[in-house]
N, C-alpha and C positions, 0 to 999 in steps of 0.2 A: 168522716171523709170517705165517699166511695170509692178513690183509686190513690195512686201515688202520687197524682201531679196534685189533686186538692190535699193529700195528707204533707205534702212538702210546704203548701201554701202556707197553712196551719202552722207547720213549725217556724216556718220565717216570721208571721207575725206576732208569734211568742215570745218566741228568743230575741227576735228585735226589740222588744220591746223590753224585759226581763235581763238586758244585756246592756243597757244605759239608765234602767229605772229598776233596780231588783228587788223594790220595795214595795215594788206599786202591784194591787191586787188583781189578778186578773179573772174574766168570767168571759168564756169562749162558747158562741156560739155558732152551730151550723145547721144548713138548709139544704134545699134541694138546689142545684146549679143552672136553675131555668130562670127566665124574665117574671115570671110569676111568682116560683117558689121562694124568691129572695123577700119579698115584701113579710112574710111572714118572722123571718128572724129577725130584721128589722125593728118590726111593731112589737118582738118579744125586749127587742134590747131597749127601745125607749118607752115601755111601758113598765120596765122591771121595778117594784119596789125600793129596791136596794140598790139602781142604778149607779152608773159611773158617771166622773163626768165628762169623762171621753169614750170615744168611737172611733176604731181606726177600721176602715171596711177597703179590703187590696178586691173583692168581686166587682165585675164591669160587665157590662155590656152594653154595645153602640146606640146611640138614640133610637136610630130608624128600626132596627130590631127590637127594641123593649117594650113594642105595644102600648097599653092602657099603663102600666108599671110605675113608671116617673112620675103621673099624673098623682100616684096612690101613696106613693114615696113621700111626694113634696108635704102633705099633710104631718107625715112623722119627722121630719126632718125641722118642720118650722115647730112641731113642739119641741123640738129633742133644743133649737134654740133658745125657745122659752123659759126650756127648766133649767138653764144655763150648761150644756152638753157642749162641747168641740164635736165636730165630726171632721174626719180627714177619712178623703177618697183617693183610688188610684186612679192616674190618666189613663190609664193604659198603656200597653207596649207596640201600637201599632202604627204609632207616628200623626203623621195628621190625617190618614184612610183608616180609621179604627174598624170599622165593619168586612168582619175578614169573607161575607157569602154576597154573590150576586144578587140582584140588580146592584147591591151598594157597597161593592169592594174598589173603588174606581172612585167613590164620589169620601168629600171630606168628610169626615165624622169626628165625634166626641163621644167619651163615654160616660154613661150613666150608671150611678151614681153623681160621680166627678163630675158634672155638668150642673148638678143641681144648687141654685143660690145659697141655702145654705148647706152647701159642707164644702168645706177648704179642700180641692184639687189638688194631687203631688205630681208632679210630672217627673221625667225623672233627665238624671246628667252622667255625663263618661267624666270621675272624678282621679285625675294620677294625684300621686302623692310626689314621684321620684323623677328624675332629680329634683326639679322644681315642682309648687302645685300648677297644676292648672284645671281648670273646668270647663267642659263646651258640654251644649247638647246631646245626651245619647243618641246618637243614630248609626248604628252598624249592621253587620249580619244576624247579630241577636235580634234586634227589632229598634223602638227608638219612642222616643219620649211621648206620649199623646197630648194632645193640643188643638186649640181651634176653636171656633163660633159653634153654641148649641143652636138647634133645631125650632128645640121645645122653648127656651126661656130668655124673656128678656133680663138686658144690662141693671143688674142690681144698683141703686142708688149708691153705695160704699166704691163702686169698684169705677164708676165713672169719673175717675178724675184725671187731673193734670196727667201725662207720662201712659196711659192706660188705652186714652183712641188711637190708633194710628190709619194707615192707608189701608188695612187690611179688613180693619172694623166693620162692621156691617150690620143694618136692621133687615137684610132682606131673609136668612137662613132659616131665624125664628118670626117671620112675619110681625117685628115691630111696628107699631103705629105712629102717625107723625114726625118721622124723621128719626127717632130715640132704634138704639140700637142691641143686640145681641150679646147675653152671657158669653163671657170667655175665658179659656181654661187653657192651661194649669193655674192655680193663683202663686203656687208655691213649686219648688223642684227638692230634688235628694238626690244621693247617686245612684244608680239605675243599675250602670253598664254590667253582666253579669262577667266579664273578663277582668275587672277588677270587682267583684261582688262583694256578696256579704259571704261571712262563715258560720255556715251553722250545722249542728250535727243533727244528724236525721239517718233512720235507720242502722244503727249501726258503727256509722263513719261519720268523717266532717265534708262538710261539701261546698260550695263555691257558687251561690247564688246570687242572679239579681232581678233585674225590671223593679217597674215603678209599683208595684206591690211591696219594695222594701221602703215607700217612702212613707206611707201613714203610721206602720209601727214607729218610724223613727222619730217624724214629728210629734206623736203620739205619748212616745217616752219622753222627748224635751220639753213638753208640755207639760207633761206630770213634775215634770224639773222644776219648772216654774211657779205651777199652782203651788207645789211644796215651798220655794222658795217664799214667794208673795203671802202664803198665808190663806190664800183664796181658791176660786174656781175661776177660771179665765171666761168660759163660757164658747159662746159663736166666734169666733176670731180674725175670720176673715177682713172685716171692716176695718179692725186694730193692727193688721198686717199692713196692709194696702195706707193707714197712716202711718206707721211705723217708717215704710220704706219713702215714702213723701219725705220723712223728717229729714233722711241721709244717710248714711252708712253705719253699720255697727252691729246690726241686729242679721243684715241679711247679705251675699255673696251674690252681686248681679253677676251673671253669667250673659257674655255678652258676645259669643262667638257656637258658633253649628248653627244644626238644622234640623228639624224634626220632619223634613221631607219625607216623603213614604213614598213617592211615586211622578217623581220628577214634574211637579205641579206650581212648585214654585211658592209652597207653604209648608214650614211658618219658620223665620229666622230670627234668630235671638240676637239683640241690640242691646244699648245703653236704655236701664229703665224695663217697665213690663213688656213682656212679648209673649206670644203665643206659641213660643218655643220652650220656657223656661218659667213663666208665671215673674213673679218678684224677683225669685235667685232662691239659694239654698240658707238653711240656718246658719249663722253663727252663733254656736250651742252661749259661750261667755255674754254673747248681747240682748 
């Protein structure tokens, strides 16, 4: 890691993971922190011999900024599904304006990775415990959950279903053909909010982190949960989420209150069912 904020990164998604699965192996890799340089550890991690069969990747960067990038992604990304890999992305923390430099700090974004059809988006939630639970949307002065219609990609077959279009849906962002409509992200949420964070030790001390970078490690370890439990590799997951939450309740926590607003536009609000505020909802680790 070249400074503190990537070497804090690195430990959240260690210990995240090593902190609900501390049996599961891990093999950490890193790159340079440009739209380019990321393709490279990418291509090292789904080309590895000895791979895993998960990917939990907290790097982002907004559509409109990551160039020729995504384009070069989606190639490893559809093998990393073929050889049965999970991959879980971060939304981001910029709400539904992900592109923090002009001309496109003002206009909606998503990020990439997180955008791309296959790998399961985390977006992230303000989770209290106390007195009672409750869940809404991350969105504070920290930042706030990312969300919203990609640019680059159309509506995956798995995700078009019942519960999933609504008024906000749209084919015009990623220039769908024929009516058919635009990927949209988060699929999934975690808890975000860094005022009720995660704890993880880094340098020294313990520290009190969040954003939706803590949600791929997480889902990432409940995942390893799983395969371990089942005997198997779960694989692409996405598709089996999105039936999952079709069936009913059990597996997942729809969060059905905030807003992943960035900039008083009037997107994206979390309701009953998917939304572009929250994805599905958050795990329930037992379902």
């Amino acid at each position: 890691a070249a400074d503190s904020h990537h070497a804090i990164e690195d430990v959240l998604d260690i210990e995240g993971i090593i902190g609900l699965a501390p049996q599961a192996a891990l093999r950490v890799y890193e790159g340079p922190n440009t739209d380019t340089g990321i393709y490279d550890p990418y291509r090292a991690i789904v080309n590895d011999p000895t791979r895993s069969g998960l990917i939990s990747t907290s790097w982002g960067m907004c559509e409109q900024e990551a160039g020729p990038t995504p384009a070069a992604e989606s190639t490893l990304f559809q093998q990393a599904a073929a050889q049965g890999q999970t991959v879980f992305g971060a939304a981001g923390d910029a709400g539904s304006l992900d592109c923090p430099d002009a001309p496109f700090k003002q206009v909606l974004a998503v990020d990439d990775p997180a955008s791309q059809p296959y790998v399961t988006s985390v977006g992230g939630t303000d989770l209290l415990l106390t007195p009672t639970q409750t869940e809404t949307v991350w969105n504070d002065t920290d930042g706030a959950g990312g969300g919203g219609i990609s640019t680059l990609w159309p509506m995956p077959p798995w995700q078009a279903g019942p519960g999933v279009v609504e008024g906000a849906s749209s084919g015009a962002p990623c220039g769908a053909p024929g009516g058919s409509l635009c990927r949209e992200v988060p699929d999934v949420a975690a808890s975000a909010a860094p005022s009720d964070g995660y704890v993880i030790f880094f340098a020294g001390s313990w520290q009190t982190v969040g954003g939706t970078s803590a949600g791929p490690p997480l889902w990432a370890a409940l995942t390893a949960l799983a395969n371990q439990r089942c005997g198997t590799t779960l694989g692409f997951l996405s598709p089996a989420l999105y039936q999952i939450a079709a069936a009913g309740p059990g597996a997942l926590t729809d969060v059905v209150s905030g807003n992943n607003d960035a900039g008083n536009i009037g997107r994206y609000f979390a309701g009953f069912g998917f939304d572009m505020a929250s994805g599905l909802g958050t795990p329930v680790a037992s379902g």
